[in-house]
N, C-alpha and C positions, 0 to 999 in steps of 0.2 A: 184864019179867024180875023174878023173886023175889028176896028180899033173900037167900037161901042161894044160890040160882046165882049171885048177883055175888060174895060173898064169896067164892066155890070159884076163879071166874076171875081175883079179884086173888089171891087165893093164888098161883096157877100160874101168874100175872104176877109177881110176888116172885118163886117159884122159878127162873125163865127167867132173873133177872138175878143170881142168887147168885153167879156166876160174873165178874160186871162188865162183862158185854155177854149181847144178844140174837142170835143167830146165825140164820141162815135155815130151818133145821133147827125151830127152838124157834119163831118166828113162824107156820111154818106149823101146828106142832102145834097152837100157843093158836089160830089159825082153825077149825080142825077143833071144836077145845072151845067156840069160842064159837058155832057154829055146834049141835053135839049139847047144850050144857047152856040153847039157846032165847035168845041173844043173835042178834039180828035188829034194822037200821035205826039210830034213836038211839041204843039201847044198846048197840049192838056198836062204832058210831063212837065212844060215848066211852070204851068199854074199851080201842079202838086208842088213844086219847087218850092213855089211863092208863097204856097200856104202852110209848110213848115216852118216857117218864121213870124211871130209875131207881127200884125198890119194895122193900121189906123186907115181911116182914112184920110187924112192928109197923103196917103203914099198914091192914091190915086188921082188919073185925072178924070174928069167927070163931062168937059166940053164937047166929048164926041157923042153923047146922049140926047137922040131926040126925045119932046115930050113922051111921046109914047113909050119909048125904054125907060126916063125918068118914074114913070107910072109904075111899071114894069119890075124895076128896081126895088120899087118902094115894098110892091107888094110879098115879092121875094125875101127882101130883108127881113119886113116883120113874118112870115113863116119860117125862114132862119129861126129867129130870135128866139120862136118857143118854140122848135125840132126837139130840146132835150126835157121837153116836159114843162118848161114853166119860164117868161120873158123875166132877167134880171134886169135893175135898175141898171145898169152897166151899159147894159141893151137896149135899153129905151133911152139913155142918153147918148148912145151912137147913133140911135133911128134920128135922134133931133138933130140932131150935127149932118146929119143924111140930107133931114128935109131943108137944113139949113144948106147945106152946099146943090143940091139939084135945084133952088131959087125956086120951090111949088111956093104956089099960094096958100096960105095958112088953111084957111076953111077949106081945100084942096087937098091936103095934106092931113086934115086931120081925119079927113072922111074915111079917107086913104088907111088909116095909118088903122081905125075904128073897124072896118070891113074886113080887112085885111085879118086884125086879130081875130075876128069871130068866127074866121073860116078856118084857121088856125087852130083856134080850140077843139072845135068841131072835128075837123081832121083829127087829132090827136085824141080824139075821145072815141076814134073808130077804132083806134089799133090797139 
């Protein structure tokens, strides 16, 4: 695995626990992710590793992120964030600290952060 797909997946491992738990919902999500961002074998055993333990993100690094995985990230996170049915304030002040650390532009980020949830809900309102 690439050093930007692992940071994307401890990201989304951070945002899973914003809330101070992992719910059944948010594990399976991070399977799926680790599964589509090429986490296979070792490196997916030690990402489950990593995500039984409490993560912020401060515990990531974020510098191997091109714009486009920054994008990427972003939009992942916020479908993270309401997997279990509904984004906690928890949650959206991880996303900010998110868009704070990948250095998007604010009207870039909000567009982001706006699109992201509508497709979100959406989804969630299929199953």
């Amino acid at each position: 695995m690439h050093n930007h797909q692992e940071s994307m997946l401890k990201s989304l491992i951070a945002i899973a626990w914003a809330d101070g738990r992992v719910d059944a919902e948010e594990e399976g999500l991070v399977e799926v992710l680790l599964d589509s961002l090429g986490a296979h074998g070792a490196d997916a055993e030690a990402l489950r590793e990593y995500a039984k333990t409490p993560r912020t993100l401060d515990d990531v690094e974020l510098t191997y992120l091109s714009e486009s995985d920054r994008v990427l990230l972003l939009n992942h996170a916020v479908l993270l964030s309401f997997v279990d049915g509904e984004q906690s304030e928890d949650e959206r002040s991880v996303l900010n600290q998110l868009v704070q650390k990948l250095g998007l532009e604010e009207e870039q980020a909000s567009a982001i952060l706006a699109s992201a949830a509508e497709r979100s809900k959406k989804l969630l309102a299929q199953t």
